[in-house]
C-alpha positions in Angstrom: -173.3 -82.0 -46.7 -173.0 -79.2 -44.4 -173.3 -75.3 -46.5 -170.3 -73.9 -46.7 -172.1 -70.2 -46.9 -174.0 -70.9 -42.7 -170.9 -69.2 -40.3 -170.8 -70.6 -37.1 -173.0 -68.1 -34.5 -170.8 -66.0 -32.7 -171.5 -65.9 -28.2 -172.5 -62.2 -27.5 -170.4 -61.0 -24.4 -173.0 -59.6 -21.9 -171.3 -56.2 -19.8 -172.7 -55.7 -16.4 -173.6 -51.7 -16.2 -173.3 -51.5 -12.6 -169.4 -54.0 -12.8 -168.8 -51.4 -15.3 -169.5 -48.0 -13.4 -167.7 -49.9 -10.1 -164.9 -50.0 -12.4 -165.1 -46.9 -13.6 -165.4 -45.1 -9.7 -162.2 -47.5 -9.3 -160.1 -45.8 -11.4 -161.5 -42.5 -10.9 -160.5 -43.4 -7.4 -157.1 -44.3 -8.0 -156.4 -41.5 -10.1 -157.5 -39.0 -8.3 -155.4 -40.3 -5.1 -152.5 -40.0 -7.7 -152.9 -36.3 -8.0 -154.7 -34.9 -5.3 -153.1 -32.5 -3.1 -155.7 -33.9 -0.4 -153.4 -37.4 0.1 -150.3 -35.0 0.0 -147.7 -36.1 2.5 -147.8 -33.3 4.9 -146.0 -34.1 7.9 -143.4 -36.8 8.5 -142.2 -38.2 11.8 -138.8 -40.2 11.8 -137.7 -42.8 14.5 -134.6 -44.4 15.2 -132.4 -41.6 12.8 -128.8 -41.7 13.9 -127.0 -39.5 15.8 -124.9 -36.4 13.4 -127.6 -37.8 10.8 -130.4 -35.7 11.2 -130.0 -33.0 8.4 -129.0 -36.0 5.3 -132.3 -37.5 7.1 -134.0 -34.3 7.4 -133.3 -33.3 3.3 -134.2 -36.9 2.0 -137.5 -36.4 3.9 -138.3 -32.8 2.8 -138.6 -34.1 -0.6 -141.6 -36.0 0.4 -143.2 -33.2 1.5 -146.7 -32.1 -1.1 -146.3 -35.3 -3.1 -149.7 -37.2 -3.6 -149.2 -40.4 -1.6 -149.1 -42.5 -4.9 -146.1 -40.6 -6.1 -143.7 -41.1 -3.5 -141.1 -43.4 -4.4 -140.6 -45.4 -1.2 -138.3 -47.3 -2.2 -135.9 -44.3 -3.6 -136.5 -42.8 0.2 -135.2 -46.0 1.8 -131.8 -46.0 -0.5 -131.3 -42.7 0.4 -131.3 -43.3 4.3 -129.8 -46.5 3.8 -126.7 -44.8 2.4 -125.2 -44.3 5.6 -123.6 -47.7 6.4 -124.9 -47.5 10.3 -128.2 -47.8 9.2 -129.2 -51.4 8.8 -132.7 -50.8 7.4 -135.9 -48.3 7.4 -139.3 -48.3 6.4 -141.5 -45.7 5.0 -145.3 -46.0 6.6 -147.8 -43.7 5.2 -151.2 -42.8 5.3 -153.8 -41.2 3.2 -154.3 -38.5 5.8 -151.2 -36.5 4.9 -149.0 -38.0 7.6 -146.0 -40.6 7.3 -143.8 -42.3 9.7 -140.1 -43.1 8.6 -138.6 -45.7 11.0 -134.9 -46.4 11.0 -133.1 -49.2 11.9 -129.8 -48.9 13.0 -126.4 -51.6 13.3 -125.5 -52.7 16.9 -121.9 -53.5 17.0 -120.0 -56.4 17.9 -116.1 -55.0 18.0 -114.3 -51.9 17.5 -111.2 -51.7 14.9 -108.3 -51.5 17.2 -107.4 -47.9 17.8 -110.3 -46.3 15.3 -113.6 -45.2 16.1 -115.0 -47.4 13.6 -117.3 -50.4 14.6 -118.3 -53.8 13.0 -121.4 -55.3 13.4 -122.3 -59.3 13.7 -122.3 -59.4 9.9 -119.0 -57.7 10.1 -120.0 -54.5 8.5 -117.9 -51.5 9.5 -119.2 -48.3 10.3 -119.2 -44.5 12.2 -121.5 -43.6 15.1 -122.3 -40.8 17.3 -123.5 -43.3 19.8 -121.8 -44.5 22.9 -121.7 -48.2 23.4 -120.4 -50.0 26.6 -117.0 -51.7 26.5 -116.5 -54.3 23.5 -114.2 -56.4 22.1 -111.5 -54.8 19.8 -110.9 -56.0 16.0 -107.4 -55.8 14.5 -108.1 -57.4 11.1 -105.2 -58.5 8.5 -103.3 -55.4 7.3 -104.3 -56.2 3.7 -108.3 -56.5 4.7 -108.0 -52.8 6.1 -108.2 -49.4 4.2 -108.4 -45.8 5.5 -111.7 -45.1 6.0 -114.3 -47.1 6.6 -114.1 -49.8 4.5 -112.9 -53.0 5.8 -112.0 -54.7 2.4 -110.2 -58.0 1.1 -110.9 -61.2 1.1 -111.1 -62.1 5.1 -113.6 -63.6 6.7 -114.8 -60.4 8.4 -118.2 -61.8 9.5 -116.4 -65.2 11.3 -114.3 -62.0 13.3 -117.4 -60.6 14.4 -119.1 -63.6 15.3 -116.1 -64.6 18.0 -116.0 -60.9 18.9 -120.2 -61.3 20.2 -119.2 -65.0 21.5 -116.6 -64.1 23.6 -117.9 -60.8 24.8 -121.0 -62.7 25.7 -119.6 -66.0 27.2 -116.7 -65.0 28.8 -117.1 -61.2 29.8 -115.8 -58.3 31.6 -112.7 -59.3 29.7 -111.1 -57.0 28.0 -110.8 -58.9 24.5 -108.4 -58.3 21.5 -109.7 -60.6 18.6 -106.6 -60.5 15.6 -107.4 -61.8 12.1 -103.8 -62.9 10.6 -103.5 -62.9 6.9 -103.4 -66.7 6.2 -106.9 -65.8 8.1 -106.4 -67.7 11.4 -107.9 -66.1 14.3 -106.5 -65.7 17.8 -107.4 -63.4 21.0 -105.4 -61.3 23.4 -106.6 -61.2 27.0 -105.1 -57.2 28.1 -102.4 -58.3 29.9 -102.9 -62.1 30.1 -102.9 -64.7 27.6 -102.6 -65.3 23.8 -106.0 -68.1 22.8 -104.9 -69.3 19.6 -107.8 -70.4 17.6 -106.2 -71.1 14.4 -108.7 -71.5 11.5 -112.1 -70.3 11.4 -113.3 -73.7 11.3 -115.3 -75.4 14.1 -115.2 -71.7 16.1 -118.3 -72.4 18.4 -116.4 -75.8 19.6 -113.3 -73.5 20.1 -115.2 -70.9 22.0 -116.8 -73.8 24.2 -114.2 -74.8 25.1 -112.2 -71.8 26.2 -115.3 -70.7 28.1 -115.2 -74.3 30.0 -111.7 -74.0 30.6 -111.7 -70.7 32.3 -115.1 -71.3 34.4 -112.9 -74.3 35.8 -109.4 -72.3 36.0 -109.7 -68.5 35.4 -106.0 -68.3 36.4 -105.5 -70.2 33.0 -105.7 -66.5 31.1 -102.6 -65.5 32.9 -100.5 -67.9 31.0 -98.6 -66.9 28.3 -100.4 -68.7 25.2 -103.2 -71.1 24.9 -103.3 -73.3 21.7 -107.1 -73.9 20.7 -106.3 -75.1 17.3 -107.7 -78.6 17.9 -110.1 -77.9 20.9 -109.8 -82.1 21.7 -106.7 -81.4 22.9 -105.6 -78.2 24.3 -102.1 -76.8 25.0 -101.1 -74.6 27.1 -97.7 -72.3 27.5 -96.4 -70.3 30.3 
């Protein structure tokens, strides 16, 4: 029989000096790039900011000024610029030599809301901008889906609006469009001065759009009719 007084020998855990002063220069490393004014973020450069934005951009990024690298809060910086709903994203890009970059990335629209100075973008995001754009498609969304401002609210399918919006500006252009949401949600467009393209629902719009682009290569006359029923693109109809 085994002793019950003989312990079992215990394994001695062997510490590498030189691991442990690497370690040690680590952290000293680390800290000190924590809270040395010598990785202080002295000048900042910002690309892309938009237009009437520049002092909200200008005061987010002051506050970045003298901090040790390590204690900027990047990701406070980019909620801040991101605020403004014409800015799509950003990115803060430091380095330990006291300079940053900021780079902002801004919405390109789609459509403007019918008679406002308010865009939408292809996710069908609505926003204000200083910029000037060329000539797109105008949005007239269902009265409930629209609120002063610039919120487009509601339940409608604003993103299937702007995706027609960038289809038909790009497949059938130099047209002045109208694209109208109804409140049932069916979509239909306005040629200025020529015909009414009913697509009905937002299903099966890139068969829809096809096939109005088709249809007009073959017959551009066919947008000075009075109405032209896309509902089931199989089988368009036409009024005069």
């Amino acid at each position: 029989m085994r002793s019950r007084g003989r312990g079992r020998k215990r394994s001695k855990v062997s510490i590498d000096p030189a691991a442990a002063l690497w370690a040690l220069f680590a952290l000293n490393v680390v800290v000190g790039l924590a809270v040395s004014p010598l990785t202080a973020v002295q000048k900042v450069r910002v690309v892309g900011a938009p237009t009437g934005d520049e002092a909200r951009i200008e005061e987010a990024v002051q506050a970045l000024r003298d901090k040790p690298l390590l204690r900027v809060n990047g990701t406070q910086l980019r909620s801040s610029l991101e605020a403004n709903p014409e800015v799509l994203s950003s990115e803060f890009l430091p380095n330990p030599f006291g300079r940053a970059v900021v780079k902002v990335r801004l919405r390109q629209p789609v459509a403007r809301l019918l008679n406002s100075k308010v865009y939408v973008d292809k996710d069908g995001t609505a926003f204000r901008s200083g910029r000037v754009f060329e000539a797109l498609p105008q949005l007239m969304p269902p009265k409930k889906g629209y609120a002063l401002g610039l919120s487009v609210l509601g339940s409608w399918e604003s993103g299937k609006a702007a995706y027609v919006c960038e289809q038909i500006a790009a497949q059938i252009p130099n047209v002045p469009w109208i694209v109208a949401v109804s409140e049932r949600g069916d979509i239909s467009l306005q040629a200025e001065g020529g015909a009414t393209v009913d697509f009905g629902s937002s299903e099966g719009l890139p068969r829809k759009i096809e096939k109005l682009r088709s249809l007009v290569e073959a017959k551009p006359e066919l947008l000075k009719m009075r109405r032209i029923n896309l509902a089931y693109p199989e089988a368009p109809m036409g009024e005069r």
